[in-house]
matplotlib code that plots the C-alpha trace (Angstrom):
import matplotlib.pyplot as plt

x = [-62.4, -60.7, -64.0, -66.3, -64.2, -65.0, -67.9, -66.9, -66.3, -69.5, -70.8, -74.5, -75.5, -78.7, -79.2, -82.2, -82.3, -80.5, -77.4, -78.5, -77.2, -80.0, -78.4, -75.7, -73.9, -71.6, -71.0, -70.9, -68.8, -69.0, -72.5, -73.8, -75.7, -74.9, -74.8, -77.7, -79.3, -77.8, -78.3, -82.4, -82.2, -80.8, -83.2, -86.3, -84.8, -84.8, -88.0, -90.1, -93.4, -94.7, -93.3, -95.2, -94.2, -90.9, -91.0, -91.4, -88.2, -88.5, -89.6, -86.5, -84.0, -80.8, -79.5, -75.8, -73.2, -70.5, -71.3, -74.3, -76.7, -76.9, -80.0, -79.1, -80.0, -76.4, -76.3, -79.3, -81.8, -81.5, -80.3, -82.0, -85.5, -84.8, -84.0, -86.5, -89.0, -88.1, -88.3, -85.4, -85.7, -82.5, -79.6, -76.1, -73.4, -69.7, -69.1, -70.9, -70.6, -68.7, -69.9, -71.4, -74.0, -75.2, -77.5, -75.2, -76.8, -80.7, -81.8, -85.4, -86.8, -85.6, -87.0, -90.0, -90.4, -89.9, -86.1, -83.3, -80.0, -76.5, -72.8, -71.4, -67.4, -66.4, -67.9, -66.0, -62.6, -63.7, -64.7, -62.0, -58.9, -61.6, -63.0, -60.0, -59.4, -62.9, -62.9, -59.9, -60.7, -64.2, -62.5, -59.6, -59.8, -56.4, -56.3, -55.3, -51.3, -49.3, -45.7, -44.6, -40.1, -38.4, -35.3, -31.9, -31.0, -29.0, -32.7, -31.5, -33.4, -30.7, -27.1, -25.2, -25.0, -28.9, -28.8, -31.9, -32.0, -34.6, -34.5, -37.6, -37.6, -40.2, -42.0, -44.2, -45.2, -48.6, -49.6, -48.2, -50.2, -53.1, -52.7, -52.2, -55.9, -57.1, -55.9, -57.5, -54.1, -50.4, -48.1, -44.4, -42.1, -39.7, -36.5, -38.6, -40.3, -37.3, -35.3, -37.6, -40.4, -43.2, -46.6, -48.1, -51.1, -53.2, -51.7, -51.5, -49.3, -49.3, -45.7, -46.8, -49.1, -46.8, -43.7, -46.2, -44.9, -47.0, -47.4, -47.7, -48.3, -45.4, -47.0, -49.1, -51.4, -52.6, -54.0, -57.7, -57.9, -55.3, -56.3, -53.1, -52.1, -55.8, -55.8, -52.0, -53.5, -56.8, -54.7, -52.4, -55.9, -57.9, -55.0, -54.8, -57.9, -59.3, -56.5, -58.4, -61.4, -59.2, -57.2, -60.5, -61.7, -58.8, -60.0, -62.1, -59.7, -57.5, -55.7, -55.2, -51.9, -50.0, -46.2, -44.9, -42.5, -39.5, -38.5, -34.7, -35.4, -38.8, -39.2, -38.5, -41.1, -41.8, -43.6, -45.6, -46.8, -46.5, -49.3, -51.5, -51.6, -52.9, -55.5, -56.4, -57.0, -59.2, -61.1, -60.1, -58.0, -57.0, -53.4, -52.5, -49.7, -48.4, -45.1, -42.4, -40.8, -37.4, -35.6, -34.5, -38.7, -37.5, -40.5, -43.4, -42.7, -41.1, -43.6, -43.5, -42.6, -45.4, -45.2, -45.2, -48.6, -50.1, -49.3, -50.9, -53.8, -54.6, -53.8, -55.3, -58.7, -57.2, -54.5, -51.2, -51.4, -48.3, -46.3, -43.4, -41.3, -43.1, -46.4, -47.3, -50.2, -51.5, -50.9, -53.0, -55.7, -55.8, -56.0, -58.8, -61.1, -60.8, -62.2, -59.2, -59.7, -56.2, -52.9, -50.2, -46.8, -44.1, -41.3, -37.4, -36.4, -39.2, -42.4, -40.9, -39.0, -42.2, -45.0, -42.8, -44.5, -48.3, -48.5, -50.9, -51.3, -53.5, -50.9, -48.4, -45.2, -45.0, -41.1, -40.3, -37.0, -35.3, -32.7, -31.1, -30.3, -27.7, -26.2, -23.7, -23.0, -26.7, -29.1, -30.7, -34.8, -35.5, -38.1, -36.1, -36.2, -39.9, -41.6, -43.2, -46.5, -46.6, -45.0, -45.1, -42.9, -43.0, -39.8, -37.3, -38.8, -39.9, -42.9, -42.7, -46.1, -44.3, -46.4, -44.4, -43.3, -45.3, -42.2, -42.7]
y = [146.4, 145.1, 143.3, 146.2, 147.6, 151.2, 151.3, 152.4, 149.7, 150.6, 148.7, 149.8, 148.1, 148.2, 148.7, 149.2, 151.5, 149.4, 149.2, 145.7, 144.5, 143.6, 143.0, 144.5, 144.1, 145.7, 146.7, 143.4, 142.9, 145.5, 145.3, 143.8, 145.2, 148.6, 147.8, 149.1, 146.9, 144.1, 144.8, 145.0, 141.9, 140.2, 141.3, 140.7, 136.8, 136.7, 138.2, 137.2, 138.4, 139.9, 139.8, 142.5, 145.5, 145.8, 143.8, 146.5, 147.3, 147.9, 152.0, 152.9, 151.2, 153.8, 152.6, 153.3, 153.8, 154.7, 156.4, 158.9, 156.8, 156.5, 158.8, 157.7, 154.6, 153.0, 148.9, 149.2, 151.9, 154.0, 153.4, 156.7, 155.3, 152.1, 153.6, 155.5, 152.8, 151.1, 154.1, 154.0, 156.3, 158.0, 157.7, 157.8, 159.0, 159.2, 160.9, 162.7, 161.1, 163.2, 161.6, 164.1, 161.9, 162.0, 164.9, 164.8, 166.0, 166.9, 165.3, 166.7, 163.4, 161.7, 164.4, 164.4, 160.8, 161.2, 160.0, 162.1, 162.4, 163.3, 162.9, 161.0, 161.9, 158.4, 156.5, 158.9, 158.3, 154.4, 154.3, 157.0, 153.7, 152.1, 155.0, 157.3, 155.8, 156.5, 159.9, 160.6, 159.6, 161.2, 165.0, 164.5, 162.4, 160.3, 157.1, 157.1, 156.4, 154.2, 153.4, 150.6, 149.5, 147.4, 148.7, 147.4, 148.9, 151.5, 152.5, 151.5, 149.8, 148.0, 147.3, 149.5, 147.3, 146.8, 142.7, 140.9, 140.0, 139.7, 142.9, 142.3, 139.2, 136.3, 136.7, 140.2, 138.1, 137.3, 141.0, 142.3, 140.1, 141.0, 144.5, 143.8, 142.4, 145.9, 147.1, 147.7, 148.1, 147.3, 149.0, 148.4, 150.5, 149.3, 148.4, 146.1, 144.6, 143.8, 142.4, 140.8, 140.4, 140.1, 138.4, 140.7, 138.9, 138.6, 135.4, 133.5, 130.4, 127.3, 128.4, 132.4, 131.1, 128.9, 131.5, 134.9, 136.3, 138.2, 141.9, 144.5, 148.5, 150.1, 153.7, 154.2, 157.2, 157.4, 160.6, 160.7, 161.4, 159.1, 156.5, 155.1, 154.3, 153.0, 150.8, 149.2, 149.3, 147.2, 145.0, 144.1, 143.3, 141.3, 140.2, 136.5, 135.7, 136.8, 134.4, 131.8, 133.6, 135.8, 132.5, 131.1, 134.0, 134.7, 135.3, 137.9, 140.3, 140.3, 143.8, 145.0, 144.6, 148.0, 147.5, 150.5, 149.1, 150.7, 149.7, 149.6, 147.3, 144.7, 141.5, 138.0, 135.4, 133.9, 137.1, 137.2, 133.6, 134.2, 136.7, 135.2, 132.2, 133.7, 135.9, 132.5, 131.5, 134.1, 134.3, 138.4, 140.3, 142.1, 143.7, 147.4, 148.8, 152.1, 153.0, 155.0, 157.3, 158.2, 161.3, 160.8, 160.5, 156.3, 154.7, 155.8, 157.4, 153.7, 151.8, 147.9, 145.1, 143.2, 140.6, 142.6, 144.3, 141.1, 139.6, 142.6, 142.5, 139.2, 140.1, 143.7, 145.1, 148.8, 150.2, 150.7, 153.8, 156.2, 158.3, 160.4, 161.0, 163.8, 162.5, 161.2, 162.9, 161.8, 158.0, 158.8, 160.3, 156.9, 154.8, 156.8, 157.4, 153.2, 153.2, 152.3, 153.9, 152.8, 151.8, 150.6, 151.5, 148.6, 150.9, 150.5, 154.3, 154.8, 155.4, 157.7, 159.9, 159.6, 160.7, 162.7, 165.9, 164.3, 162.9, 164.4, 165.1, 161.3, 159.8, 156.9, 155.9, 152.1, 151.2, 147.7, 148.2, 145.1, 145.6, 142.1, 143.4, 145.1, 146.9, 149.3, 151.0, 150.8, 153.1, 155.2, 155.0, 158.9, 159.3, 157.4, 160.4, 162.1, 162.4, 158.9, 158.8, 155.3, 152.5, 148.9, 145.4, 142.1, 140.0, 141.5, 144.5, 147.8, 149.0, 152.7, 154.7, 158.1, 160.9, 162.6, 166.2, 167.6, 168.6, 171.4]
z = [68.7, 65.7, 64.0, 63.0, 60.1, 59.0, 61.7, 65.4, 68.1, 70.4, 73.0, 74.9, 78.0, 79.8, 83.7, 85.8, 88.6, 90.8, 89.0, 88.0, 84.7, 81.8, 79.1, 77.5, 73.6, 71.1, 67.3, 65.0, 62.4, 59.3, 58.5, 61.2, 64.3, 65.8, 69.3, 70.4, 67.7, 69.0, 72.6, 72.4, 69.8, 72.6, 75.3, 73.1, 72.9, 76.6, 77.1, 74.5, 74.9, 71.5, 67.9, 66.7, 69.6, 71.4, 75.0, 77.9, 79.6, 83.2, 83.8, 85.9, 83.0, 82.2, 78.7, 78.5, 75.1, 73.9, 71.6, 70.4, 68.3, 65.1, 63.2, 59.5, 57.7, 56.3, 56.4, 59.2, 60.0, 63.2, 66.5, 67.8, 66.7, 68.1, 71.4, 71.4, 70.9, 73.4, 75.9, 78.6, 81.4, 80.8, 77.9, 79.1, 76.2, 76.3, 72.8, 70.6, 67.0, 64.5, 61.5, 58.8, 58.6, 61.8, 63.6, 66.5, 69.5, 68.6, 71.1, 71.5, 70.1, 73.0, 75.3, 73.7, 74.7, 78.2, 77.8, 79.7, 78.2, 79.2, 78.8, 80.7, 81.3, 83.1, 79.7, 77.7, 79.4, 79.3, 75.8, 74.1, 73.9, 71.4, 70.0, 69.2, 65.7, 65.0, 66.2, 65.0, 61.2, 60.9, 62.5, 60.1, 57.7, 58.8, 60.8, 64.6, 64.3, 66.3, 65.8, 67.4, 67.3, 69.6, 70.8, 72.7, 75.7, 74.7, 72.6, 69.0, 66.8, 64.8, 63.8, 61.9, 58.9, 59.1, 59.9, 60.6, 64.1, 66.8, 69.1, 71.6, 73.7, 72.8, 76.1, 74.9, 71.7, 72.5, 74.0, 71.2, 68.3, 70.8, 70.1, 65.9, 66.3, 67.2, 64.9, 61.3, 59.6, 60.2, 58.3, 57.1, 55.2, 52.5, 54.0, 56.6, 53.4, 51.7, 54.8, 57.2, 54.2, 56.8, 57.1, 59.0, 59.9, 63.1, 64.7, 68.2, 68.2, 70.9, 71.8, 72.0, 74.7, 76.1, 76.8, 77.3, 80.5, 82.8, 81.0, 84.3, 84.4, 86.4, 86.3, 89.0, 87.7, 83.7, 82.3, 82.5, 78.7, 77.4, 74.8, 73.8, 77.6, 78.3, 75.8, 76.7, 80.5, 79.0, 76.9, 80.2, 82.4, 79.7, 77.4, 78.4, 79.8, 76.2, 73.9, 73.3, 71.9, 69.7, 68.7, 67.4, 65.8, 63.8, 60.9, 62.2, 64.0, 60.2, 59.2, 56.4, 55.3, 54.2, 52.1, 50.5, 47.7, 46.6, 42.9, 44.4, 46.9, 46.0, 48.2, 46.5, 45.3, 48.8, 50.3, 47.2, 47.8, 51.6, 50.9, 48.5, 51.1, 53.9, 51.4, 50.3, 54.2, 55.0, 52.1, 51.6, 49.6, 52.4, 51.5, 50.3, 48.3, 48.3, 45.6, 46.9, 43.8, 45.0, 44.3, 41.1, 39.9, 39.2, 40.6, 40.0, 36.2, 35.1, 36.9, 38.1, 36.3, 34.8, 36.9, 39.9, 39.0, 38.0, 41.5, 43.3, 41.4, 42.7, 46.4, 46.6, 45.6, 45.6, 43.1, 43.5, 45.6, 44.3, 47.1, 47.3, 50.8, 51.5, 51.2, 55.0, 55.0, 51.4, 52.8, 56.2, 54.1, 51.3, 54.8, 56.0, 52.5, 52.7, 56.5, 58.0, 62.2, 63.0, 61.6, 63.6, 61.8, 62.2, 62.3, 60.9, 60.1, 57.0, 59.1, 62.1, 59.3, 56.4, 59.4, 61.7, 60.2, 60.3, 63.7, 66.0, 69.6, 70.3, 68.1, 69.9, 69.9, 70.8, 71.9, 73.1, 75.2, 76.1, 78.6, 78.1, 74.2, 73.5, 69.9, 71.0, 67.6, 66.2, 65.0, 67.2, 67.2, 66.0, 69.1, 72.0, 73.9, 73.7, 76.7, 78.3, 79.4, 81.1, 81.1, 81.3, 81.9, 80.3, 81.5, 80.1, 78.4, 79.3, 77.7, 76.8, 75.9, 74.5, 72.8, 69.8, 69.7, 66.4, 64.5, 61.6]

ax = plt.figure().add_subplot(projection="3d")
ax.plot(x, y, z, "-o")
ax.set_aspect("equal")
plt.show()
């Protein structure tokens, strides 16, 4: 998760009737190998036999993924034919794929073969953390949405007078950059821009790993069916051991960068070079802009100086998306027709008040608490109080997975 851009994070492994493992794979990066692709390209290395005809899989093999097959040809040809070729005694399925391009669940072909298939509701539940987005985006059109704020212990997310100052404590750092790399956007809103003006890239630091406490799950039971809390749960089991590879495959786990610019409050000259350094780094233009026209109609109707609009031409390959307030679900929808799955929402007050109307019932709220911070007369964070569905601990910080109240 976080490498296969628009395509869904699948992974496919192969078993034989013992339980035994084969061989197992996942989805490449964008335009690479489906898993399934990937996971008989590796068996066929370890078994060479023939390069003309696929090498024989034992009789009694059960092949097991994610997600249906594919049955179109897009960057590669079909996963169903490829299955199917190589004959397993039984298919195992957690989802059925909701892409339009996809005949999602004829599976005659397979029957006609000899091949039994079924859903499989323990692969779904394993399986939904990394496929919501997917699912999400191709039933809807919109992004799965977290919003993520770290709070004092009195659950504000700032001052009063708005000063920059660290709320979370330095300990949850490397979880939390961890979690960015799933992602396939992170988003900040224009106040955040102009005050913190952020780099929001994937990043893990020698001193992240050398102060990264020990992240631990202090709800004993998660709902069978929830993504958001499955995927904090995998994050807090795998997170460390997995640093180092993520650390030398940064470039690979990038997000896009989201900034919605207000024409009252634009960042200086150093995030502008802040950002065409790291595009420069990774070799992609990989940032977004979306332009927030105020009450008044200044914004949009007036535009952005030259010399703003020359700068994001160099770091974007998109336009300047425009937006009004009201537009949350207009932005979801331009994140999704890109092939954005996710979006994690870096939140001040602009993204809990711009989406409150749009999120939806898989959607997450994120809050960092940290009980050794304290604002007395700060801001409140607008969902401080909706309904927790686990929770976790990191030093000094408790970890809240909340699930928003659709508000009409």
């Amino acid at each position: 998760m976080g490498k296969t851009g628009g395509n869904p994070p699948v992974s496919a492994v192969l078993t034989n009737g013992n339980g035994d493992v084969l061989e197992k794979a996942h989805t490449q990066e964008f335009g690479g190998n489906h898993a399934e692709r990937e996971l008989f390209s590796l068996f066929a290395k370890k078994h060479s036999q023939s390069q003309t005809r696929p090498n024989p899989i034992p009789s009694d093999s059960i092949l097991s993924v994610s997600l249906e097959p594919c049955t179109h040809f897009g960057k590669t040809p079909p996963c169903r034919d490829l299955v199917i070729e190589y004959q397993p005694k039984e298919l195992l399925v957690g989802w059925k794929d909701p892409n339009p391009l996809i005949t999602s669940g004829d599976w005659s072909s397979y029957k006609q073969k000899g091949i039994q298939v079924r859903l499989d509701p323990v692969l779904a539940n394993t399986s939904l953390p990394f496929l919501q987005g997917f699912l999400k985006r191709m039933k809807t059109g919109s992004p799965w949405v977290w919003i993520k704020v770290a709070t004092s212990k009195e659950g504000n997310y700032t001052s009063s007078d708005y000063r920059k100052e660290r709320v979370s404590g330095e300990d949850s750092d490397i979880y939390l950059q961890m979690l960015r790399g799933k992602f396939d956007a992170v988003a900040v809103g224009p106040n955040t821009l102009k005050v913190d003006e952020p780099s929001l890239n994937f990043r893990i630091t020698d001193s992240m790993i050398k102060i990264a406490g020990i992240l631990k799950r202090v709800t004993e039971l998660i709902p069978f069916f929830d993504a958001a809390s499955h995927l904090f749960s995998a994050l807090s089991q795998w997170g460390k051991e997995s640093v180092v590879t993520h650390q030398l495959e940064e470039e690979k786990y990038q997000p896009y960068r989201v900034f919605v610019l207000d024409m009252k409050a634009l960042p200086s000259e150093s995030f502008w070079k802040k950002q065409e350094e790291l595009n420069e780094r990774y070799a992609k233009k990989l940032c977004l802009f979306f332009q927030l026209n105020n009450e008044n109609g200044v914004g949009i109707r007036n535009g952005l100086p030259d010399q703003i609009k020359s700068k994001i031409e160099t770091l974007s390959s998109h336009p300047v998306f425009p937006i009004e307030k009201t537009d949350g679900n207009l932005f979801l929808q331009t994140l999704g027709k890109i092939g954005i799955n996710t979006v994690l929402c870096e939140a001040g007050s602009f993204f809990p008040n711009f989406l409150e109307k749009e999120l939806a019932e898989e959607d997450c709220i994120l809050e960092i608490r940290n009980l050794e911070k304290s604002i007395p007369d700060g801001i409140p964070f607008l969902y401080h109080n909706e309904p927790i569905h686990s929770e976790f601990a990191i030093g000094s910080n408790s970890i809240f997975i909340r699930k928003p109240k659709r508000r009409i």
